[in-house]
N, C-alpha and C positions, 0 to 999 in steps of 0.2 A: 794343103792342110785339111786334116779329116776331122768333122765335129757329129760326135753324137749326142741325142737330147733327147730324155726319154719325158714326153708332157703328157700333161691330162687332156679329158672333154674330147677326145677322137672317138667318135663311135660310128663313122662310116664311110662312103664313098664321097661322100658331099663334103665333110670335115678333108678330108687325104688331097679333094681338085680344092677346096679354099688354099689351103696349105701349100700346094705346090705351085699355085698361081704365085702367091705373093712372096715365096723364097726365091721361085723364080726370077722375081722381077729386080731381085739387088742385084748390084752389080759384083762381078766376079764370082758367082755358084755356077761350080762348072757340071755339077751332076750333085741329085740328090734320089733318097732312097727312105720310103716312109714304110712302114709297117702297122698299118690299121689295127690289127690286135694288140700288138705289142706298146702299142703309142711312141714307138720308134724312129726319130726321125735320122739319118746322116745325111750330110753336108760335106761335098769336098769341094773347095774351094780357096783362095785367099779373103778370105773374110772374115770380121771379127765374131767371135761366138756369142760377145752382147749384144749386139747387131740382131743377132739371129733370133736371140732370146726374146728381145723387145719383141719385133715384129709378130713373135708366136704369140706373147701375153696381150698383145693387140686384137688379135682375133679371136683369143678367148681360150689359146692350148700353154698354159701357164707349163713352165717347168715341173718335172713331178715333186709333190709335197709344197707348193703354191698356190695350190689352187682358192677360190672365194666365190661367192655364191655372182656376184659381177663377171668375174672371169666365166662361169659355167653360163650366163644369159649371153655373152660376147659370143660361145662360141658356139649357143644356136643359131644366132643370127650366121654366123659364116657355114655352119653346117648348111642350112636353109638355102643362102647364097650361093653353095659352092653344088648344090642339088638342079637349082637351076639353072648353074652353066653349064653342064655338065651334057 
């Protein structure tokens, strides 16, 4: 199953390694594919797509047309985060 989901708050490298850490980590995504401009994310996987959705609004990459002034401070914090694992 192929999910695409196009969210806010991606504005770089550091958003794209938060992002891919933690889609990573469910279980069954068997490849995934972000696009930093586009705020593009696919998922192919057996997974549920609200699964996916939470997980994004968790870090602060809301669905497009979700977004809230919370969700844009969540997802400096993971931008920040995902800058220094990187």
């Amino acid at each position: 199953m192929n999910h695409t989901i196009d969210v806010e708050n991606m504005k770089c490298g550091g958003c794209v390694h938060s992002i891919t850490k933690a889609l990573l980590e469910l279980a069954n995504v068997r490849s995934l594919e972000i696009d930093e401009a586009s705020g593009r994310i696919r998922v192919e996987g057996e997974i549920d797509r609200a699964l996916l959705v939470d997980r994004l609004n968790a870090l602060g990459y809301p669905e497009l047309g979700n977004n809230s002034m919370a969700r844009r401070a969540k997802s400096l914090v993971s931008c920040a985060i995902g800058k220094l694992n990187t």
